[in-house]
N, C-alpha and C positions, 0 to 999 in steps of 0.2 A: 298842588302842582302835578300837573301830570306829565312825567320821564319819558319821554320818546325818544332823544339822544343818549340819556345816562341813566345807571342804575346809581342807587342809593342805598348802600348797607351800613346799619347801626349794627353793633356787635357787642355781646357782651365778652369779655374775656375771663377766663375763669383766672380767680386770684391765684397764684404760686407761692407755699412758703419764701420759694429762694428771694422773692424781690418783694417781701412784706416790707424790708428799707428801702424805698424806690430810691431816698435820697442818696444813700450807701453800694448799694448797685450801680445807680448812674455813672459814679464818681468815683470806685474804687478801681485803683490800678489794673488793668485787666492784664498787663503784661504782653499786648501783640507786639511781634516785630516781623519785618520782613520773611523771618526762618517761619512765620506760619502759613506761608502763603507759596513760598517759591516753589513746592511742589509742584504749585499748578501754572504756573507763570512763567514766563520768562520777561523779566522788573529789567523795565531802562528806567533812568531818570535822567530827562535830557532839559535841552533850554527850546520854546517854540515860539521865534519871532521874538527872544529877552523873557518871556514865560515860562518859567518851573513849570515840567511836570511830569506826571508820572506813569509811564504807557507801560500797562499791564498785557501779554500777549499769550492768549490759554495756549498751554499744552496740548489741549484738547479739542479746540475749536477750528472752526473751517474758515478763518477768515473773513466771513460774509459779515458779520454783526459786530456792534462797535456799543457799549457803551458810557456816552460821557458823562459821568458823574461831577457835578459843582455841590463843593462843600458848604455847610452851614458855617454859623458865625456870627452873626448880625454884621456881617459887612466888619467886625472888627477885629475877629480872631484868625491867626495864619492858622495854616492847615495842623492837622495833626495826627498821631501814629493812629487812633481810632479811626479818624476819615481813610485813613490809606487803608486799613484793613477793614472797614464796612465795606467802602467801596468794590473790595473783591468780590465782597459777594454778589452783587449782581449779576456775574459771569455764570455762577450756580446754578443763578437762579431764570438766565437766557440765553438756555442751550451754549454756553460755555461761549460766552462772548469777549472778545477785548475790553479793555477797560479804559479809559483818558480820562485822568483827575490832574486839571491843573490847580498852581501855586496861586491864587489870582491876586492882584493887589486888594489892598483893603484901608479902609480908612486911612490910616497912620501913614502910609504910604504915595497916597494919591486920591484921584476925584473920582466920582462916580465915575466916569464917562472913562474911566481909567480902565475900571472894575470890568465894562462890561466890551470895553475893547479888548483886553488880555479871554474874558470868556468868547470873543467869538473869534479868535488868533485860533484858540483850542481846536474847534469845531471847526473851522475852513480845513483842517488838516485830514481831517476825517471825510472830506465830501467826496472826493475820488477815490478813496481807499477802500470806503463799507458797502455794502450794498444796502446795509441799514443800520438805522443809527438811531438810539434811544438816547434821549437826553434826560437823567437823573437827577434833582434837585434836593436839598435838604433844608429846613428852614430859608433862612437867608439866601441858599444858594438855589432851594428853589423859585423864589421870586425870582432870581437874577435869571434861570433858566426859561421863564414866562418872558420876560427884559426880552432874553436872548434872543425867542422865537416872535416875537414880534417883531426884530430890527430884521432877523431873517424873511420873514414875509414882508414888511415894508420897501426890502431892499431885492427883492425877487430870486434869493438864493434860497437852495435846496431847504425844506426842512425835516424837519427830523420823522421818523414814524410813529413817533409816540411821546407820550413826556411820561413821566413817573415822579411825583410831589410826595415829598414828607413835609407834615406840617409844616407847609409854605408862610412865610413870610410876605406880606405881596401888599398890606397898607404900612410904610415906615411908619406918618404920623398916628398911627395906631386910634384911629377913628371909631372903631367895630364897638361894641356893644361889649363884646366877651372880654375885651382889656380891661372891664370894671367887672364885669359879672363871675366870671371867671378867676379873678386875681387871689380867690382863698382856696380853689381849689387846684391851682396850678400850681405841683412843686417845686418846677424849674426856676419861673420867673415871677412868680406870685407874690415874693416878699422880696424883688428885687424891679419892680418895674423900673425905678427911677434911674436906674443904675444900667440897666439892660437893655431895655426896650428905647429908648428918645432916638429922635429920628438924624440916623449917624450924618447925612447931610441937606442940613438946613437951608442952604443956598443955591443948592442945587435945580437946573433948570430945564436939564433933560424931562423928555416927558415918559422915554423908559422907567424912569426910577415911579414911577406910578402904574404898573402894568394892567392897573382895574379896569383904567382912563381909557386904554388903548381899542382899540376895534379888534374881538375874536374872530369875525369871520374867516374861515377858514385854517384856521387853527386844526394842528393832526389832533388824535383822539390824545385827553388825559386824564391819567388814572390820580388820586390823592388818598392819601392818608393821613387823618390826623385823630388825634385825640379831645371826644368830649368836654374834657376838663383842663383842656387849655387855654390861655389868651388869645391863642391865635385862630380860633375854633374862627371867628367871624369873620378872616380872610377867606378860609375855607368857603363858608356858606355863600359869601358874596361870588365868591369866582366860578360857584356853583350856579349858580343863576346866570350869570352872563354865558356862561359857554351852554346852559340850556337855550336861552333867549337867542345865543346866536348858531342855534343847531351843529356845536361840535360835539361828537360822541366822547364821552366820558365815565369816569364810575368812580362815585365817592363813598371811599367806606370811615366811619366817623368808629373808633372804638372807645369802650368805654370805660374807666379806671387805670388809664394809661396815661402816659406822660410824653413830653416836646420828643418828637424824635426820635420813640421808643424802641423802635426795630432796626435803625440803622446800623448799629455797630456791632452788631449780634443775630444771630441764628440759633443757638443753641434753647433757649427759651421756647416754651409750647406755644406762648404767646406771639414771638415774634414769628417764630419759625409758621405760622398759619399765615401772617400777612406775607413773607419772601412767599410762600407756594400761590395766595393771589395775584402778588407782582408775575410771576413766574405764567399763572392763565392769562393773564389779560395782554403781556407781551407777546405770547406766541401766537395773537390772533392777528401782529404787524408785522411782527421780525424770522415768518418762516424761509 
């Protein structure tokens, strides 16, 4: 295939003693709270339209750039102290930007259509305030951020200038190739499909909750990252082809010996800290 909208970088990562346990790293208590961040912030946590969330405002920033980060989950997990302090980093890592991470509903709570009306409450709030506005997604909540910007173009409100995907989430029925091929070598979800992965709603009739389905034309540029040796490797690849096929500028970097989600709640790693400094080139070529 030949890239004339998107580049494609496969990476190797150099292993790190510190995270020879990936499973143990992942999951061990990191201890963030609010006190690691307020330096740079000034933390409201307010309600938007019955919506938790939580407007991060840089110390340091001009005001101009916004971005709103939708957390992962598979749609079933509420937020948490890691999503509130990955999400900072964004700001770092674009020219010291605001932050909006809402509460969104999630399964247990409501319908799809629930999910992706509390996600775009979020984002209306932000369209006369930024002059630009990056929309961040993490697993799950990057699908739901693809959701998003399709109901934005379908409904002719503003979109965003860019998307930024962590291992997106974007087939629930989990169709792809890599959900079987993938499953031994994926630490996260690998020995836990059955439990993890079924598609949280079954009855659902929206035709967001399918974002593969939808029409990209016109879609702003977006950038992914995901990991080789994931399940989710084959949302990636597929979403890869359609925004090539429908001429949106993009850049997918695939790494490799890494794991769901790897950089999101962390900078200090050499590993992740190389992916926030790509996020950090490819945004400042929308949000100057």
């Amino acid at each position: 295939m030949q890239y004339t909208s998107g580049l494609r970088r496969i990476l190797q990562l150099k292993a790190n003693p510190i995270i020879t346990d990936l499973k143990t790293y992942k999951y061990q208590n990191r201890g963030y709270s609010f006190h690691d961040i307020m330096p740079y912030f000034e933390i409201e946590i307010k309600t938007i339209n019955g919506v938790k969330a939580y407007y991060f405002k840089s110390r340091k920033g001009s005001r101009k750039n916004v971005v709103y980060v939708i957390h992962g989950g598979g749609y079933v997990l509420p937020i948490s102290q890691n999503n509130i302090f990955g999400s900072s980093l964004y700001s770092q890592y674009t020219d010291n930007s605001d932050i909006l991470l809402i509460d969104y509903t999630v399964k247990s709570q409501g319908s799809y259509e629930k999910t992706l009306e509390d996600a775009f409450k979020g984002y209306e709030t932000l369209i006369d305030k930024y002059e630009h506005i990056v929309i961040a997604g993490q697993s799950a909540g990057a699908g739901l951020a693809v959701s998003l910007t399709h109901y934005l173009k379908d409904n002719g409100i503003r979109l965003p200038d860019c998307l930024v995907l962590a291992s997106p989430w974007l087939d629930v029925k989990c169709d792809g190739e890599s959900y079987e091929t993938k499953r031994k070598e994926d630490i996260i979800f690998g020995s836990l499909k059955d439990e993890v992965l079924p598609n949280p709603y079954p009855a659902c009739q929206s035709p967001y909750l399918y974002p593969l389905l939808k029409d990209f034309r016109g879609f702003p540029p977006v950038m992914v990252n995901t990991s080789q040796n994931e399940m989710v490797l084959s949302d990636t690849l597929k979403l890869e082809d359609i925004l090539e096929r429908s001429d949106v500028v993009n850049e997918v970097h695939l790494y490799r010996h890494m794991w769901h989600d790897f950089y999101t709640h962390d900078d200090s790693l050499p590993e992740c800290h190389n992916v926030w400094l790509s996020i950090k080139k490819f945004t400042e070529k929308y949000i100057k």
